[in-house]
C-alpha positions as CSV (number, residue, x, y, z in Angstrom):
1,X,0.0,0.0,0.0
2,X,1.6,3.6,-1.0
3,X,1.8,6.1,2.2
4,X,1.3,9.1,0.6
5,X,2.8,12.1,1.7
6,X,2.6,16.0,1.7
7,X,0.6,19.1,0.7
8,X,0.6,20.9,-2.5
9,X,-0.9,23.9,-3.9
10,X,-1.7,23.9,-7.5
11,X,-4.0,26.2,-9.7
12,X,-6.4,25.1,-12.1
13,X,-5.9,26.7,-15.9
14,X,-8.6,27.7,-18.4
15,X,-8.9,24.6,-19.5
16,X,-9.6,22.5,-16.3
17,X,-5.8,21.0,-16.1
18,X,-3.8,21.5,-13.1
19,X,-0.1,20.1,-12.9
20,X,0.6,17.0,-10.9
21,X,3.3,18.2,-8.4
22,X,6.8,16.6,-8.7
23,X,7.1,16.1,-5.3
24,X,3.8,13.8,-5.6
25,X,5.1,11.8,-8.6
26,X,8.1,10.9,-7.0
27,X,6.0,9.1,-4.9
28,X,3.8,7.6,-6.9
29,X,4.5,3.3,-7.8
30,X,5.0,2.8,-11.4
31,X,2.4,-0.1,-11.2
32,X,0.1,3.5,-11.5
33,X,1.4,3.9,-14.7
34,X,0.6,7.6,-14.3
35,X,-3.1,7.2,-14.4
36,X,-5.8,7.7,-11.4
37,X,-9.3,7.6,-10.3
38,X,-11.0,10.6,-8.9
39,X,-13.6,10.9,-7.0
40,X,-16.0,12.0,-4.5
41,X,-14.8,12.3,-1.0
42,X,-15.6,13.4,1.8
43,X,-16.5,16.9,3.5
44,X,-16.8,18.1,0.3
45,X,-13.0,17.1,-1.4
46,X,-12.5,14.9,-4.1
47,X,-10.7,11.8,-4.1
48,X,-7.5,10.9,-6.2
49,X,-6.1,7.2,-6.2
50,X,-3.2,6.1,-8.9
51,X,-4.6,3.4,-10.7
52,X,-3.5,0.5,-8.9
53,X,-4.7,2.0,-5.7
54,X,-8.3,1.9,-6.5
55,X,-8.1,-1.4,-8.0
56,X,-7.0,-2.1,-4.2
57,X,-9.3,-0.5,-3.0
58,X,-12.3,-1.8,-4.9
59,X,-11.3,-5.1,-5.0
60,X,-12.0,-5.2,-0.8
61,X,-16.2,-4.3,-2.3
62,X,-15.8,-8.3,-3.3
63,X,-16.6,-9.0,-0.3
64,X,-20.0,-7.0,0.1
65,X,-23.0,-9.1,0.5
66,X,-24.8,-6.9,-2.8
67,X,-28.1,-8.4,-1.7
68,X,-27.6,-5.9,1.6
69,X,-29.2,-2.6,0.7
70,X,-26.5,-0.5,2.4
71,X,-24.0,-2.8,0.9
72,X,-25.5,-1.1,-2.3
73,X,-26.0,2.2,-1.5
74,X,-22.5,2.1,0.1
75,X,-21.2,0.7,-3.3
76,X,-23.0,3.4,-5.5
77,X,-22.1,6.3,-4.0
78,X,-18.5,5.0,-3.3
79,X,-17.9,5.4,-7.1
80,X,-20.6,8.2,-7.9
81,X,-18.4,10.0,-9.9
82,X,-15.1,7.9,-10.3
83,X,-13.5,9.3,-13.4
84,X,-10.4,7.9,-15.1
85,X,-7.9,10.7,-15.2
86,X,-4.0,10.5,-17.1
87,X,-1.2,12.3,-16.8
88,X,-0.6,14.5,-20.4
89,X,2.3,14.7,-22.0
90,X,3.1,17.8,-19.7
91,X,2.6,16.4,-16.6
92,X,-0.9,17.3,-16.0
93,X,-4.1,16.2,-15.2
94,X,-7.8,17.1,-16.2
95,X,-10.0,17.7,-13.8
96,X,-13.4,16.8,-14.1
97,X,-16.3,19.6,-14.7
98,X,-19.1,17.5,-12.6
99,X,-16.6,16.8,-10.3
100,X,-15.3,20.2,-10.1
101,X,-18.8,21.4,-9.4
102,X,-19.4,18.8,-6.6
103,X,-16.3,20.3,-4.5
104,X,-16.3,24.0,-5.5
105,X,-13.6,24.0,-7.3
106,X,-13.1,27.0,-9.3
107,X,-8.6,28.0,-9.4
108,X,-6.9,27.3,-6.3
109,X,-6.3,24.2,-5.4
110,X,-5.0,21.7,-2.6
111,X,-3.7,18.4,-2.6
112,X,-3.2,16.7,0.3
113,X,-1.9,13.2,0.5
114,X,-1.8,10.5,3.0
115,X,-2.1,7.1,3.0
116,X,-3.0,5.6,-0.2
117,X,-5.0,8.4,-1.7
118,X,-4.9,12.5,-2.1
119,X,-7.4,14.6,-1.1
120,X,-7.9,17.4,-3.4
121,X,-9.6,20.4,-2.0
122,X,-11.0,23.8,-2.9
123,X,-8.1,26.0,-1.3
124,X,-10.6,28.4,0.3
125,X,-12.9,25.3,1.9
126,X,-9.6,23.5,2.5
127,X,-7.8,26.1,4.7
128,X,-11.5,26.6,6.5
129,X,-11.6,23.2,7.4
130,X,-8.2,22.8,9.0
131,X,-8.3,26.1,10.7
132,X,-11.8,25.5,12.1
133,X,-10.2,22.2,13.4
134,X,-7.5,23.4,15.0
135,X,-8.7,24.1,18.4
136,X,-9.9,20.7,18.6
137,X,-7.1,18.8,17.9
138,X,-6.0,18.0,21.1
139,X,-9.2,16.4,21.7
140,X,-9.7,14.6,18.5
141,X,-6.3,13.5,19.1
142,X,-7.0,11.9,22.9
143,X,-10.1,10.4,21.5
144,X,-8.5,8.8,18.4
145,X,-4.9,7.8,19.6
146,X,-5.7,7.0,22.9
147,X,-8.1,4.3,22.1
148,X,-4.4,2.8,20.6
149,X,-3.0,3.4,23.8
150,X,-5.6,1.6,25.7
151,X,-5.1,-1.2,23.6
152,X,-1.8,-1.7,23.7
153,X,-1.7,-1.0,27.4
154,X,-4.6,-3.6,28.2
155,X,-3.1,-7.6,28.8
């Protein structure tokens, strides 16, 4: 699995295209073959996954029982929107109208990467969100690391 790391500012030109940050590609596994998925996330961001990152990714839905409805409506709006995207020539990538709509992207943008995916953010929404998080981030951090505390702790 690829652990992702970093955030990188970009701006969108007339066309939609923004370019993938070197930093980033170095990064990325050639088994991506410099194409992606993105797609909806969450709080409003989109999604980006190299290629053979979604097919990780989806492949776990195999084991979804699709005769569960929220199996189902999980499943749909997991890829409500997934777009194939390749790198050009010039090292960019094409974003998406729909998708640009869905997270209010109009020039600025944000890519933040962790794990196996990057996050791509309106800047403006982007820097609200973290600053409107930032006073609570001691207490988000008890409530999610110390849980891994506990555990290990407990015998």
């Amino acid at each position: 699995m690829a652990n992702f790391i970093g955030e990188y500012n970009c701006k969108i030109d007339a066309k939609g295209r923004f370019a993938f940050p070197a930093g980033l590609k170095k990064q990325l596994d050639p088994a991506a073959q410099e194409k992606f998925v993105l797609n909806r996330g969450f709080e409003g961001c989109l999604v980006l996954y190299p290629q053979n990152e979604w097919e990780k990714e989806t492949a776990r839905f195999a084991k979804l029982n699709l005769f569960v409805a929220k199996n189902r409506k999980f499943y749909r709006q997991f890829h409500n929107g997934a777009t194939e995207v390749s790198m050009d020539a010039a090292g960019r990538l094409l974003m998406p109208k729909q998708l640009a709509v869905f997270a209010g992207i109009t020039k600025e943008i944000v890519l933040f990467a962790y794990a196996n995916r990057i996050e791509v953010w309106d800047k403006e929404k982007y820097d609200q969100v973290m600053d409107d998080g930032v006073d609570d981030f001691a207490d988000l951090a008890e409530d999610v690391m110390g849980q891994l505390n506990d555990e290990e702790g407990a015998e």
